[in-house]
N, C-alpha and C positions, 0 to 999 in steps of 0.2 A: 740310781738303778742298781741294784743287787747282779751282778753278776752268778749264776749259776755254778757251782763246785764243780771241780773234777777228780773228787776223792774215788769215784768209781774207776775213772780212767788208770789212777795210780796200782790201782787193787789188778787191774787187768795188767800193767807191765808188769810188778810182781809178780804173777802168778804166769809169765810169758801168752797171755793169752791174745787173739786180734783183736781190735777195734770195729765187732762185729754186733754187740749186742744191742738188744732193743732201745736201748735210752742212749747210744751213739748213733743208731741207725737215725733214728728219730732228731735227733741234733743236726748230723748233715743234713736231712731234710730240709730241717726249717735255716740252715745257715744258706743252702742252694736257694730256698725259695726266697730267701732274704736278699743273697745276690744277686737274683735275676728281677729283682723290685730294682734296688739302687743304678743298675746297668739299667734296664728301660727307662728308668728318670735321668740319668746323667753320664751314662757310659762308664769307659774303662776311668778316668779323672775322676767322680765322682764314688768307687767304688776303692775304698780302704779298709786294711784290717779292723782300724780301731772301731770306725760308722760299721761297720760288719758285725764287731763282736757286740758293737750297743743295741741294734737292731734284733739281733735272733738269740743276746741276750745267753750269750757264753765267753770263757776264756778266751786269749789270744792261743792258748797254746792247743785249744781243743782246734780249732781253724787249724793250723797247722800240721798238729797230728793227722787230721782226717783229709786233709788236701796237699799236703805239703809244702805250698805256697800259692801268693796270690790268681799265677794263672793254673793254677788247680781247680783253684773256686772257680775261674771264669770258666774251666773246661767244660767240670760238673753242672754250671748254669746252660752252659750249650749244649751237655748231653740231653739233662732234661726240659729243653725249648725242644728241640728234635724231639724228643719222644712224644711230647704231645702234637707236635704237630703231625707226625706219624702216624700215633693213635687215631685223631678225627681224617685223617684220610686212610684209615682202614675201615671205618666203619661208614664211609662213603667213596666208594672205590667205583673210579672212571672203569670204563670197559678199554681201555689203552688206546683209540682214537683221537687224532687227531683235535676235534670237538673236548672231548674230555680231558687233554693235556691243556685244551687253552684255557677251559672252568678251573683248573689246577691252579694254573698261573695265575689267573684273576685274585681268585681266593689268596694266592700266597701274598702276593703286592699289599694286598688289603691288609694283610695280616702284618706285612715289612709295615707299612705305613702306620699303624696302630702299636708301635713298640720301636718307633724307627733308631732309636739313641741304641736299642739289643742291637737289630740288626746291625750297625754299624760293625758293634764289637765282635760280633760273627762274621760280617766279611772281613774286618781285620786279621781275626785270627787264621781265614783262610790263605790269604796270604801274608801271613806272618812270616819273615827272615829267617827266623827260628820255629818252624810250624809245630805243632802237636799233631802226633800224623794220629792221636784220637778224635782230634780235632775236627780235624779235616776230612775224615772218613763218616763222623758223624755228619756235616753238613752235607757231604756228599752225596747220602743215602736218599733223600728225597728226592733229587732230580735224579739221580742213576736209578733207582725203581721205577719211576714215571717212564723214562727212555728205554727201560728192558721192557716194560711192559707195552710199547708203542711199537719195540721192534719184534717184539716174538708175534706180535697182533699182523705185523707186515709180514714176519717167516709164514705164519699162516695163512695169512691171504695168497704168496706167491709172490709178495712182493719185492722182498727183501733179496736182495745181491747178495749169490752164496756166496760159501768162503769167507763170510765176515767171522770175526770174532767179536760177538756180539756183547760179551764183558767190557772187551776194551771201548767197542765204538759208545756203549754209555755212559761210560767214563767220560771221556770227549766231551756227547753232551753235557753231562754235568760241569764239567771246567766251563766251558762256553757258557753256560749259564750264569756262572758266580763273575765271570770277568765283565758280562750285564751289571750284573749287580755292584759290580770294582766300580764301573763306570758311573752310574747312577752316585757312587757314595762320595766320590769325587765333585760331582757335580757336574758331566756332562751329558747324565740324560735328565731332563725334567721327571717331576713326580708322572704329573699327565700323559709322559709319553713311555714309562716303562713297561707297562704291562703289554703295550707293542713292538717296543725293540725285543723282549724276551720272546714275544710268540715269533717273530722275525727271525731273530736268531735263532730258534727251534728247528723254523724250516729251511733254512743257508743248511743246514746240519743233516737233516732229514729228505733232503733232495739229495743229496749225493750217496746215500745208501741205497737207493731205490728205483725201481725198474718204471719203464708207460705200462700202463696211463698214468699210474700214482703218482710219477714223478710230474709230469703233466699236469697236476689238478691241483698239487703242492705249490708249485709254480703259480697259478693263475689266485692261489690264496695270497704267496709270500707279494706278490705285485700288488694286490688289494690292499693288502697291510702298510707296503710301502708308499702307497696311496696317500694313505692318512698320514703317515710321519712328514711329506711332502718329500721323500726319495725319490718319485719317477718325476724323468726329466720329460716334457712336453715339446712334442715336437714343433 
């Protein structure tokens, strides 16, 4: 295989220019979509410079220059996993209900389930020791929208407990969410039972922000739910 020249690259540090033009724009493209191929078949283990630079069929040092190192590539594969997932929930947007946070979650599982070797490597990066807090702000973003938009749907109803700060308590839910997902990657929630512990843990979260009857009705959901996992104890 022919590796692809970087006599253009060179022409740009001469001339002090960025690594912004149409045929490096077009490189990271296909080196990101090339990363996020090798990460959904085999994870972070499976994804190397060298399989990198053979696959999308450039330099080592074009990688490099345009990521700066290997978890650069993984950042860039993770911004743009988020942004498609983003995208097709913009262009199918829940009305913030209850009901439309749990079609959310279905769909997402579906989708962890269908690329699960990524997922792994995005919840690692969430809690990563050493985090990327682009990282983390990008995963963030899905469940923190879902949960602003479920709590501004309660501020309007009258339900919502004033005085919240309504940034932070999404926040909240978003962590509570991925540490679902820590758990799952670990291995102690089964495949079958995650899409229940998440709506579960929605509503542990979404009952204490919340005034009767909603708190009320929340309650008699999160018990159904724990139903099925086999949580309520039987008198």
């Amino acid at each position: 295989m022919a590796i692809e020249p970087d006599e253009d690259e060179d022409d740009e540090d001469r001339h002090g220019r960025s690594y912004s033009s149409p045929i490096m724009i077009g490189r990271r493209k296909r080196i990101t979509q090339e990363a996020r191929a090798i990460l959904a078949d085999g994870g972070v283990k499976a994804l190397t410079i060298n399989r990198l630079c053979e696959q999308a069929d450039v330099a080592v040092r074009t990688i490099y220059r345009a990521f700066g190192d290997k978890d650069g590539v993984i950042l860039a594969a993770i911004n743009e996993h988020m942004d498609s997932i983003r995208d097709f929930l913009a262009i199918n947007p829940g009305r913030g209900d209850v009901d439309s946070v749990f079609r959310e979650l279905d769909w997402l599982v579906a989708e962890l389930f269908r690329s699960a070797a990524f997922g792994l490597v995005a919840i690692g990066f969430y809690f990563s020791q050493t985090p990327r807090v682009e990282a983390v702000t990008a995963l963030r973003s899905v469940p923190n929208d879902r949960a602003w938009r479920w709590l501004d749907l309660c501020r309007r109803q009258g339900f919502l407990i004033s005085g919240l700060d309504q940034e932070r308590v999404a926040r909240h839910f978003a962590d509570a969410e991925y540490l679902m997902y820590h758990r799952w990657a670990v291995g102690e929630i089964p495949n079958d039972m995650l899409a229940d512990e998440l709506k579960a843990n929605f509503l542990l979260n979404a009952i204490g922000v919340v005034s009767e009857p909603e708190r009320g009705r929340l309650i008699d959901m999160l018990t159904s739910i724990y139903a099925r996992l086999g949580a309520v104890k039987k008198d």
